[in-house]
KEGUZA-990933 format. One line per 5 residues: number of its first residue (from 1); their letters; for each residue z, x, y of N, C-alpha, C. Coordinates in nm, 2 decimals. Last residue first. Layout:
# residues N
NUM = A = Z/X/Y/Z/X/Y/Z/X/Y | ... $
This chain:
# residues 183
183 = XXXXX = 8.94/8.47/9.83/8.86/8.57/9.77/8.70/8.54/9.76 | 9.16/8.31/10.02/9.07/8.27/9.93/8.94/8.42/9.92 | 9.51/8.31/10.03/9.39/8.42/10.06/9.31/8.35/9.93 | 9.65/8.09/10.25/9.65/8.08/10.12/9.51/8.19/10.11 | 9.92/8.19/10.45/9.79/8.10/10.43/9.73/8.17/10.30 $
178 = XXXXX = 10.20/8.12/10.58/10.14/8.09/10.49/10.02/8.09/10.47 | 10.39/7.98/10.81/10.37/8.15/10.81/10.28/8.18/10.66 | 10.46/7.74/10.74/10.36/7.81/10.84/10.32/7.95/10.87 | 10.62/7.74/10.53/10.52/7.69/10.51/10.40/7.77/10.64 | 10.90/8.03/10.56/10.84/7.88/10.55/10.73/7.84/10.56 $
173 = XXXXX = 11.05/8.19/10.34/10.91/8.19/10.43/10.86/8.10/10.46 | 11.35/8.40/10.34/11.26/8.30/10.31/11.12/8.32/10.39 | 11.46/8.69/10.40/11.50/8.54/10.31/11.48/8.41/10.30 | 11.27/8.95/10.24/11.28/8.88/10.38/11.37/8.69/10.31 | 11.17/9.24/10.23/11.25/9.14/10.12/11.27/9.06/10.29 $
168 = XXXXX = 10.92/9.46/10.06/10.98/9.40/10.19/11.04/9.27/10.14 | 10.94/9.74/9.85/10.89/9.62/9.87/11.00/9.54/9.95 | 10.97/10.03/9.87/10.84/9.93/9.93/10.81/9.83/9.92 | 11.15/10.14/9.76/11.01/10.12/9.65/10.92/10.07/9.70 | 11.38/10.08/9.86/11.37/10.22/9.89/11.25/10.24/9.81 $
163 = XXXXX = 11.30/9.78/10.06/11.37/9.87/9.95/11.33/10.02/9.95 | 11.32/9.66/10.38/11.23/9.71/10.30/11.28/9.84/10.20 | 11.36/9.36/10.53/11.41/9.50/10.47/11.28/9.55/10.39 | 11.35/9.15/10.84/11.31/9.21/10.73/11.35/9.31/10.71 | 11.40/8.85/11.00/11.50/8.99/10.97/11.40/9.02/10.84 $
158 = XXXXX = 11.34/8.62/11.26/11.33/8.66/11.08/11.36/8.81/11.08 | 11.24/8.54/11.54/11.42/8.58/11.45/11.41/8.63/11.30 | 10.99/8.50/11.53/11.06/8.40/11.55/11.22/8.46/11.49 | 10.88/8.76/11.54/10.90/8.76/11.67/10.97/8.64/11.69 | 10.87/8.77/11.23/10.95/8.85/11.30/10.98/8.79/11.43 $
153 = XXXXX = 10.67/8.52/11.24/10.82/8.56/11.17/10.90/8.67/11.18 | 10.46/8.72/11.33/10.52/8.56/11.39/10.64/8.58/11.31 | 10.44/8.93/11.12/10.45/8.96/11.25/10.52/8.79/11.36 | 10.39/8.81/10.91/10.50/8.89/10.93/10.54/8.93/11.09 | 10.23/8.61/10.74/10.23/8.62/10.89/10.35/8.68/10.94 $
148 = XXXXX = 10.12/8.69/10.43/10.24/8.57/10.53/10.19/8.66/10.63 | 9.95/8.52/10.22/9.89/8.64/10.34/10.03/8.57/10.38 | 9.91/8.51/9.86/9.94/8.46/9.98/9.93/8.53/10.12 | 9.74/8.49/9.57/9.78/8.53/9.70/9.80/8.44/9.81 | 9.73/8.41/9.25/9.72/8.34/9.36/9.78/8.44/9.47 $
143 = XXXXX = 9.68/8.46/8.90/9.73/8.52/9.02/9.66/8.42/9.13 | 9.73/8.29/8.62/9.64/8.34/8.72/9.67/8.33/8.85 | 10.06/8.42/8.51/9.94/8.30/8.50/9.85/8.34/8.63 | 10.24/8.61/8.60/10.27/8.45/8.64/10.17/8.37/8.65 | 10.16/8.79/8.67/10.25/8.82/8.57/10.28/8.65/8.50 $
138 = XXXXX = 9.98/8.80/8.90/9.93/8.81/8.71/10.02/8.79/8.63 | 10.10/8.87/9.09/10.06/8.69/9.07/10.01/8.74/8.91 | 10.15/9.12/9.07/10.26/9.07/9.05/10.23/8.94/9.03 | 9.91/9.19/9.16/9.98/9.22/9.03/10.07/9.19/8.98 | 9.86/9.13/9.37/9.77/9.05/9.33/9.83/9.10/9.16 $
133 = XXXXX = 10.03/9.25/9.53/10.07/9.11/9.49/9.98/9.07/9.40 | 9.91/9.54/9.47/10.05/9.49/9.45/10.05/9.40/9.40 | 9.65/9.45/9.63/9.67/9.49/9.51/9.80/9.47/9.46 | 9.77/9.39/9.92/9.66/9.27/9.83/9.72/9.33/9.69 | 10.03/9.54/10.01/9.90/9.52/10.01/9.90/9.40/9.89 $
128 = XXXXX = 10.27/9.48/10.00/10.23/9.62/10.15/10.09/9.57/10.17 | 10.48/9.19/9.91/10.40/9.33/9.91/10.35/9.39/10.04 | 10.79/9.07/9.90/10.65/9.04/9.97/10.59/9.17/9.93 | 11.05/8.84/9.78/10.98/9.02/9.77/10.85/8.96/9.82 | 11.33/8.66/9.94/11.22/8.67/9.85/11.13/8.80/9.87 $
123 = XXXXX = 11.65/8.79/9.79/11.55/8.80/9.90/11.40/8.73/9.81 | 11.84/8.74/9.58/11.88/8.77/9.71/11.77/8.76/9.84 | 11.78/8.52/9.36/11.74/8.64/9.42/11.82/8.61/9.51 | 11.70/8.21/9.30/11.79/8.32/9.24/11.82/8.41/9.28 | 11.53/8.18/9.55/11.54/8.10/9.41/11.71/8.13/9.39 $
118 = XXXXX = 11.40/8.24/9.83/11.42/8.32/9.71/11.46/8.30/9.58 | 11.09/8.07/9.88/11.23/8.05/9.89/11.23/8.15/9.75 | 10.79/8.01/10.03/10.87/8.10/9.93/11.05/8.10/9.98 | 10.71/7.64/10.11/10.73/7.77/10.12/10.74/7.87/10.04 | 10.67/7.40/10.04/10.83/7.40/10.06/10.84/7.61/10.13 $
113 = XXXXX = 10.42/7.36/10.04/10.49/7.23/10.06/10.61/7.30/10.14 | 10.33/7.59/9.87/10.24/7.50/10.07/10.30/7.40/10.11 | 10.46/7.61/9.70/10.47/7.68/9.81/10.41/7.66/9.93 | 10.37/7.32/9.53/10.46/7.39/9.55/10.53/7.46/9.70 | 10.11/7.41/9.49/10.15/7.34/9.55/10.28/7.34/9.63 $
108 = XXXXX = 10.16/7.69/9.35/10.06/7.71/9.48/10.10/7.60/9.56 | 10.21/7.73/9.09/10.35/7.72/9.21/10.25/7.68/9.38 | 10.00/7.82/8.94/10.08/7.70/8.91/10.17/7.66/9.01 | 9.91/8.02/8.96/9.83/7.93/9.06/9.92/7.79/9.04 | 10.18/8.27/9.06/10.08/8.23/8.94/9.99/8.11/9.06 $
103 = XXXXX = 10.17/8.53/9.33/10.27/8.43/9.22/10.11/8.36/9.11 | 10.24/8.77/9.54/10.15/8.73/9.46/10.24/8.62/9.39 | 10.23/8.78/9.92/10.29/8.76/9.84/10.17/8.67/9.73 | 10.20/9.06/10.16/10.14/8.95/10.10/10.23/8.91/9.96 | 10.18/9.06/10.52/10.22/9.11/10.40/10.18/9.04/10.33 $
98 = XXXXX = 10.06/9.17/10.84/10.08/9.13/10.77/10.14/9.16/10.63 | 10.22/9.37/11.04/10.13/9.24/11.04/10.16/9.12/10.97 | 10.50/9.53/10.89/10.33/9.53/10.87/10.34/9.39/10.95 | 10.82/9.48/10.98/10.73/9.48/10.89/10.60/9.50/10.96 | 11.08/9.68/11.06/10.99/9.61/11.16/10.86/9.61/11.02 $
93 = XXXXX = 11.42/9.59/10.91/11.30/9.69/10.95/11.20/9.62/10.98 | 11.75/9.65/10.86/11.65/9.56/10.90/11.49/9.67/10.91 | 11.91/9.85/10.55/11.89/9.83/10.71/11.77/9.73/10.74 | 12.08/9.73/10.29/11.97/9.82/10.32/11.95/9.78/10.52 | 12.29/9.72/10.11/12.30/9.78/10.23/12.22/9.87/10.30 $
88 = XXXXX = 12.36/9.51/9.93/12.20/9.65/9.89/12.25/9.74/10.04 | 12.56/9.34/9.80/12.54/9.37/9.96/12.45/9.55/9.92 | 12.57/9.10/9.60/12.55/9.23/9.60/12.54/9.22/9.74 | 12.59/8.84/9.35/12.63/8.90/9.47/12.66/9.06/9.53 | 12.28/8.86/9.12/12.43/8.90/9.12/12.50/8.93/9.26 $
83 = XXXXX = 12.03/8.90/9.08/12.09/8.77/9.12/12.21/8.77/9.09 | 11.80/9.13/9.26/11.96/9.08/9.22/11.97/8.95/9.23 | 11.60/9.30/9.37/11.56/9.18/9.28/11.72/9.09/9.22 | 11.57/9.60/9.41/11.62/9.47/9.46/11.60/9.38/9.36 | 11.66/9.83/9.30/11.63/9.89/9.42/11.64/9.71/9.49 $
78 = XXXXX = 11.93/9.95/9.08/11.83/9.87/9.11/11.82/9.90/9.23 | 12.13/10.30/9.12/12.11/10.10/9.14/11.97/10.08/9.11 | 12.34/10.52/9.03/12.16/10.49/9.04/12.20/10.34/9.08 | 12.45/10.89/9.13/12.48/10.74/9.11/12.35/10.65/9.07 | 12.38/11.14/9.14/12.52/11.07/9.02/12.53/10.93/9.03 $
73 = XXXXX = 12.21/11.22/9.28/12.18/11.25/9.19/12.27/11.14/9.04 | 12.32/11.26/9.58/12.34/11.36/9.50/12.30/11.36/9.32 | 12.10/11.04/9.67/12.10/11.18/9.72/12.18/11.28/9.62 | 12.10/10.81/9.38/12.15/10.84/9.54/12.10/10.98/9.55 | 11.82/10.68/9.26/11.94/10.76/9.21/11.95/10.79/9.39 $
68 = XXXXX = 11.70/10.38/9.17/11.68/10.50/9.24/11.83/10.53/9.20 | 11.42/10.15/9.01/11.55/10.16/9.05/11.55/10.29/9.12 | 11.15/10.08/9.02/11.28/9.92/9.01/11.39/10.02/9.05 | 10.90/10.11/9.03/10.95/10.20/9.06/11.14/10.12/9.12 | 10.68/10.04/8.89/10.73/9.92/9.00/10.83/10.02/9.08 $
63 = XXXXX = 10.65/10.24/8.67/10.52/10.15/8.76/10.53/10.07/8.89 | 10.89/10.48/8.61/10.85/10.32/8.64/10.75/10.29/8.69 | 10.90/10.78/8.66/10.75/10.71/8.63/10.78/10.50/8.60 | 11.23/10.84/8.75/11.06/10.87/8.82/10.93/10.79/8.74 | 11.34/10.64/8.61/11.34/10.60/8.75/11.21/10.69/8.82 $
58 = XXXXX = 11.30/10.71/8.33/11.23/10.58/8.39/11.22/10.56/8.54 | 11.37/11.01/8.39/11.24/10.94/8.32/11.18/10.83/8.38 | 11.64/10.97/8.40/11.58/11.04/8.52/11.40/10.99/8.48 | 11.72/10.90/8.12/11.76/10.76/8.26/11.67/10.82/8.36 | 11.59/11.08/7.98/11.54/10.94/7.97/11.58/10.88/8.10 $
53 = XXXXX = 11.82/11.27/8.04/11.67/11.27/8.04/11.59/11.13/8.05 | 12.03/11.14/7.98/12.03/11.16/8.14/11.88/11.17/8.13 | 11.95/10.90/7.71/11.99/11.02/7.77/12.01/11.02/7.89 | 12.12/10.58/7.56/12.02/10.68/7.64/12.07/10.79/7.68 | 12.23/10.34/7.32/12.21/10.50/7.37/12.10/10.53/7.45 $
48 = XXXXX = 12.31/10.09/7.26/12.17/10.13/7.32/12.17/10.28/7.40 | 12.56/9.95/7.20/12.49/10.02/7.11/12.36/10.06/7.16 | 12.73/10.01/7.42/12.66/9.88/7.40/12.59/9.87/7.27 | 12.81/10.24/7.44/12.96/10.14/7.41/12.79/9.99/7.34 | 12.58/10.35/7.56/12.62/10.37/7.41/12.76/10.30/7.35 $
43 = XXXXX = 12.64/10.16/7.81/12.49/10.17/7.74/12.57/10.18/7.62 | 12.91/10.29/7.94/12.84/10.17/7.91/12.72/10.13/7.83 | 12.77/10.58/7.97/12.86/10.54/7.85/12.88/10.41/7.84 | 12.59/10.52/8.18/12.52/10.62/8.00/12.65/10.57/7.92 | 12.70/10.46/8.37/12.64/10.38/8.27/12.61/10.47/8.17 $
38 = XXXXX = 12.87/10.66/8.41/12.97/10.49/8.36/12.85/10.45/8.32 | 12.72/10.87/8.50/12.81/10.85/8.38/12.87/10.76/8.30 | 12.62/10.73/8.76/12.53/10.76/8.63/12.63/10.77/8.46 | 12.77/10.47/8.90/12.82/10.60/8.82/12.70/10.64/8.69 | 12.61/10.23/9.10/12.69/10.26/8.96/12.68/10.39/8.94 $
33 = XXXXX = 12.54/10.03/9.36/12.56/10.17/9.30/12.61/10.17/9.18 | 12.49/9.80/9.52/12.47/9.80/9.39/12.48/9.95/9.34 | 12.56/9.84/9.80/12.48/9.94/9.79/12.40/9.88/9.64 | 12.93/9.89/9.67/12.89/9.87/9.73/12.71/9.87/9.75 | 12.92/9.89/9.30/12.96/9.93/9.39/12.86/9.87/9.50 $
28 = XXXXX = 12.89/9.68/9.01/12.85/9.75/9.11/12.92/9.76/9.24 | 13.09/9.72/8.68/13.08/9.71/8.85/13.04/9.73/8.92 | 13.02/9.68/8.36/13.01/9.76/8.48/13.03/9.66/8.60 | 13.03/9.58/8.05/13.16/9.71/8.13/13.10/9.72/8.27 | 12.81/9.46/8.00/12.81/9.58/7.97/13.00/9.67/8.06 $
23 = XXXXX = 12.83/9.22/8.15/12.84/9.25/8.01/12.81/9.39/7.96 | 12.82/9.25/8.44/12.99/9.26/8.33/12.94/9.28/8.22 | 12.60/9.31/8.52/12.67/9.44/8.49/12.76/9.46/8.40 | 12.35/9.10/8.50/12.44/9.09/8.42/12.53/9.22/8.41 | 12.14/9.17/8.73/12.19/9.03/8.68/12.34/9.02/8.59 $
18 = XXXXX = 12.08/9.45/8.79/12.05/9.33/8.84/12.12/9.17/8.82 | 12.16/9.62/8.56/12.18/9.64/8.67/12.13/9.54/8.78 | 12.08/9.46/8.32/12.23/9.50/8.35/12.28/9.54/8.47 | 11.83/9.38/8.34/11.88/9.29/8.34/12.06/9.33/8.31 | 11.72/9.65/8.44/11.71/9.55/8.49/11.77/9.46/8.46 $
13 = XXXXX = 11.77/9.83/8.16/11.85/9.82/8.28/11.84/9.72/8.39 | 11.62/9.66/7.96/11.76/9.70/7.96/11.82/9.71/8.07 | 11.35/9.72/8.13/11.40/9.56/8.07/11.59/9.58/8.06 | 11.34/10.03/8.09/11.39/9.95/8.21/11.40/9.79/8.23 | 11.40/10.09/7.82/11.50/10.11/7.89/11.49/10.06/8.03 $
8 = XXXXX = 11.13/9.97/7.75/11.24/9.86/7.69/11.36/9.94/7.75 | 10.97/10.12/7.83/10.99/9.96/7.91/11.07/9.91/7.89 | 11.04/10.36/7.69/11.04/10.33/7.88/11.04/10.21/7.90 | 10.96/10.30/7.46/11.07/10.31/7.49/11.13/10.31/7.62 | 10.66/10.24/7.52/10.76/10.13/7.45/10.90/10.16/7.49 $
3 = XXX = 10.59/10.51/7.59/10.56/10.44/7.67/10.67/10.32/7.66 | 10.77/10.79/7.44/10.68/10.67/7.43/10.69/10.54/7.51 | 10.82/11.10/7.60/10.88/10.97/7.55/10.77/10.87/7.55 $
């Protein structure tokens, strides 16, 4: 399958399995779970036909690796990023040291003022490593890193997850746990 068509089925699913399920006929289940079946037939109700082949496609070779199929295979969710009331029912977990968060250079004031706040989202997303964030600050005008201090923020009560894709979701970050990685 051509590369085009993979991004444009996970643009598609991202913004049905994250944000908008009603318009398509769907309900996430607890978890954000959905019926592989209910969506392939929500899709072609939609006029955007996909296969089972293709749906197994994007979830193995995604680059971000956005969504997953349960253990038996029949069900899939997004893995996070939701601005739709959802309970992901993912468990707390003991983060890295450190983590890092990318954004453009435009927000920089911004986040030294007020922090990372999740916006929209359920969590704000942090990375494992440099590279990651420093891919995700691309997306968003010349990349900017951040180093949070995961470990102080844990030991201050902060609760961290980490998706079934690796990326640590925590619900906010305030200013002191921040320092700005100069290269």
């Amino acid at each position: 399958m051509k590369d085009s068509r993979l991004v444009k089925i996970s643009k598609y699913l991202s913004y049905h399995l994250r944000h908008h399920p009603d318009k398509i006929g769907l309900t996430l289940a607890p978890g954000g779970w959905v019926d592989v079946d209910e969506l392939l037939d929500a899709c072609r109700r939609d006029s955007f036909a996909l296969s089972r082949t293709e749906l197994k496609e994007v979830v193995a070779h995604n680059d971000k690796q956005r969504f997953s199929f349960d253990d038996t295979g029949t069900r899939i969710r997004a893995n996070q990023g939701h601005s739709v009331e959802i309970d992901l029912q993912l468990e707390a977990a003991i983060p890295p040291d450190v983590l890092y968060h990318g954004t453009g250079n435009k927000a920089v004031k911004s986040i030294l003022r007020e922090g990372l706040r999740k916006m929209s989202r359920h969590h704000v997303h942090l990375s494992g490593d440099m590279g990651t964030a420093k891919k995700v600050g691309a997306r968003h005008g010349l990349p900017v890193i951040f180093r949070v201090n995961a470990m102080a923020m844990q030991r201050d009560g902060y609760t961290f997850y980490c998706s079934d894709n690796g990326v640590w979701l925590v619900s906010s970050v305030p200013p002191q746990y921040l320092e700005l990685d100069i290269e």
